[in-house]
N, C-alpha and C positions, 0 to 999 in steps of 0.2 A: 504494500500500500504506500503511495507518495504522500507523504507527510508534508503539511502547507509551505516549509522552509526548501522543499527539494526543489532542486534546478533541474528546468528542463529544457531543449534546446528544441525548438521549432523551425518550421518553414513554411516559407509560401511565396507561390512566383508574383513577380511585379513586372508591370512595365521599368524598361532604364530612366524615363523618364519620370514615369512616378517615384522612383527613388533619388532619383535628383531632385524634385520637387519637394519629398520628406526631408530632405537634407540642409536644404535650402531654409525650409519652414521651422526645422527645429536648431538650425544653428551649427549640425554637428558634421564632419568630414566623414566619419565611417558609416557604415551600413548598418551596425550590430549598434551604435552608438542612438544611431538616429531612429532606430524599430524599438529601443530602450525607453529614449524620450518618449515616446509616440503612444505607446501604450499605457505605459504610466500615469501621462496627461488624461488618456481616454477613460482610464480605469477612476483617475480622480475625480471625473467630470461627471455631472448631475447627467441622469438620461433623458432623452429626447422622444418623447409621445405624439410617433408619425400615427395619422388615421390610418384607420384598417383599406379604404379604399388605395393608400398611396402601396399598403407591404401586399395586397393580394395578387398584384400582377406580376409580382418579383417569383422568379422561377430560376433553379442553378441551368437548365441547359430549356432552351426553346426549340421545337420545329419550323423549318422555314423552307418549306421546297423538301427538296432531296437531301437540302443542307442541311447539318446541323448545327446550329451557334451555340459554342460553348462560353457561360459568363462568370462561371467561380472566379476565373481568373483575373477581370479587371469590368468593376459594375459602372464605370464609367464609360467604357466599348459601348456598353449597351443603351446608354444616352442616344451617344452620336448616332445607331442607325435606327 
């Protein structure tokens, strides 16, 4: 069992840009430095009560044709189209 004090090391892909962007925003030159900030901030941050109309159409992978668009990986992609 992971007890609250254990270190765990995670991943998860980004655009280069979006990581420039974090880096930028929190001040910090490294990668590990600037996802430290980032979460910290979020985890201290009061939550934000979207309506249910705006979270119902959010879906991790959508059909479109033949295609499939995949979003886990940047919910921004999914703005633009």
């Amino acid at each position: 069992m992971i007890g609250e004090t254990a270190v765990v090391f995670a991943q998860v892909p980004l655009l280069k840009a979006q990581l420039e962007e974090l880096k930028r925003r929190t001040g910090k030159t490294t990668t590990k430095d600037a996802l430290q900030t980032a979460v910290t901030y979020y985890l201290r941050c009061p939550p934000i009560e979207r309506p249910e109309s705006e979270r119902a159409g959010w879906k991790e992978t959508e059909k479109k044709g033949d295609e499939e668009m995949n979003w886990w990986w940047s919910p921004s992609e999914r703005e633009g189209m």
